[in-house]
C-alpha positions in Angstrom: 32.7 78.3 58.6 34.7 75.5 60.2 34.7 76.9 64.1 34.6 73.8 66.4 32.8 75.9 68.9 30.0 76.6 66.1 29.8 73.2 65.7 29.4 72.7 69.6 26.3 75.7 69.2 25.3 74.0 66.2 24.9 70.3 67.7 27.1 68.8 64.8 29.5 67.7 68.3 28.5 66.9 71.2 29.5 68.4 74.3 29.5 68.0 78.7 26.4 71.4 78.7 26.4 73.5 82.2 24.1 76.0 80.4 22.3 77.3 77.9 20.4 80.1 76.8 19.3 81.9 73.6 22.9 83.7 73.5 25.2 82.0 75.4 26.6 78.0 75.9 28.7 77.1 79.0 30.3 73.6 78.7 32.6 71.1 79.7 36.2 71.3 79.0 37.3 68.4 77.1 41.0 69.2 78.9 40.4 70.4 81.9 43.0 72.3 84.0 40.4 70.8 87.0 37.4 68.4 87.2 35.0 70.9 86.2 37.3 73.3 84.0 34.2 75.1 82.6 34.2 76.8 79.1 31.6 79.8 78.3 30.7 80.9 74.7 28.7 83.4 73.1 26.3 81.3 70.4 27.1 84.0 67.8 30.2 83.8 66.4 33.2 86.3 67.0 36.8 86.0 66.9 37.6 87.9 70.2 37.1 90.3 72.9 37.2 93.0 70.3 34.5 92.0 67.8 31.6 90.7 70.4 28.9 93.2 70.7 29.0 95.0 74.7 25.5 93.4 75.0 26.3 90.0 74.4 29.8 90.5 76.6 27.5 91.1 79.5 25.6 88.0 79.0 28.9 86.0 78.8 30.4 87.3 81.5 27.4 87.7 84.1 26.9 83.5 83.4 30.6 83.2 83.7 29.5 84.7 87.3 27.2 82.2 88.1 28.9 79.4 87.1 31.9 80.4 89.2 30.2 80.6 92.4 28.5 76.8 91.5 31.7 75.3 91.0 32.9 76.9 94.4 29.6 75.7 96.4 29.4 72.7 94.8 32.5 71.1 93.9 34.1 72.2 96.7 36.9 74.3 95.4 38.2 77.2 97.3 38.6 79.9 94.2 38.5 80.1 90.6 40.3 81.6 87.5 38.3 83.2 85.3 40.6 83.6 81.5 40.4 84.7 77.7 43.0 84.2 75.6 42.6 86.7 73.0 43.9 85.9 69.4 46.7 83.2 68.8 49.8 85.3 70.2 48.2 85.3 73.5 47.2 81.3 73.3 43.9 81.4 71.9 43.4 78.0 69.8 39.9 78.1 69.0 39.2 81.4 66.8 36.1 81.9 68.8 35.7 84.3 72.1 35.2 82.0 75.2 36.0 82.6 78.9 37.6 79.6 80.8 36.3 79.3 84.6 39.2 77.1 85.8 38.7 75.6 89.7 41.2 75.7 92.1 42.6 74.1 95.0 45.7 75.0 97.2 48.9 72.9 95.6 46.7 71.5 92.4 50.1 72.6 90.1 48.3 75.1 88.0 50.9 78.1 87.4 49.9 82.0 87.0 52.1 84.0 84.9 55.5 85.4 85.4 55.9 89.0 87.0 58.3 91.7 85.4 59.4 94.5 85.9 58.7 97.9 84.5 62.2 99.9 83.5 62.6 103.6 85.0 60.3 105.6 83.1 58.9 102.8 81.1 55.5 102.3 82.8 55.0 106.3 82.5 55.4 105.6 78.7 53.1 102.9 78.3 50.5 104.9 80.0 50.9 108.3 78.0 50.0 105.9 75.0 47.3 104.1 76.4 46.2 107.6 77.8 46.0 109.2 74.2 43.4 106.6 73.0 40.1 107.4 73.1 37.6 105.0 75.5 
């Protein structure tokens, strides 16, 4: 397999390590939105939010917790923004699940999303499918 973030696990690259454990590696971002743009990754390898294990999701995201309120107390940020990009479409690059924990400050430049608009009746459409799958 030719993951980068494998290779991070791995030690075949080196990285900036906040933490690790048996099951999960947070580290540096080597292009951070922020000083201290943090990236968290489960050791085992899956592609997204889909294929990791529930178990091994709480580990991710209860570090991805942690880590968060560090950055606040220590770096001296007011909030955080805690993202996955799940598969290409939605701007994952590296085909390996991983939560960013981006810092932020009032006025730092760093853009949300835009907001739309759901059409009449569209939103009551969207949830009658999302309604008929099964959780």
């Amino acid at each position: 397999m030719d993951c980068l973030f494998c290779k991070i696990v791995n030690k075949e690259i080196p990285c900036h390590k906040v933490f690790e454990d048996d099951k999960v590696l947070a580290f540096l971002d080597i292009a951070p939105v922020n000083p201290g743009h943090v990236l968290v990754i489960p050791k085992n390898h899956y592609q997204n939010l889909e294929e990791i294990p529930e178990q091994e999701l709480c580990s991710l995201i209860i570090i991805v917790k942690k880590i968060g309120k560090l950055i606040k107390e220590n770096l001296g940020y007011e909030g955080y923004n805690v993202s996955e990009n799940n598969d290409p479409v939605a701007g994952q690059v590296i085909p390996h699940i991983h939560f960013h924990i981006i810092p932020r400050k009032n006025g730092d430049g760093f853009e949300l999303w835009k907001q739309g608009k759901y059409l009449p009746g569209e939103a009551e459409e969207v949830l009658k499918k999302i309604n008929n799958m099964v959780l």
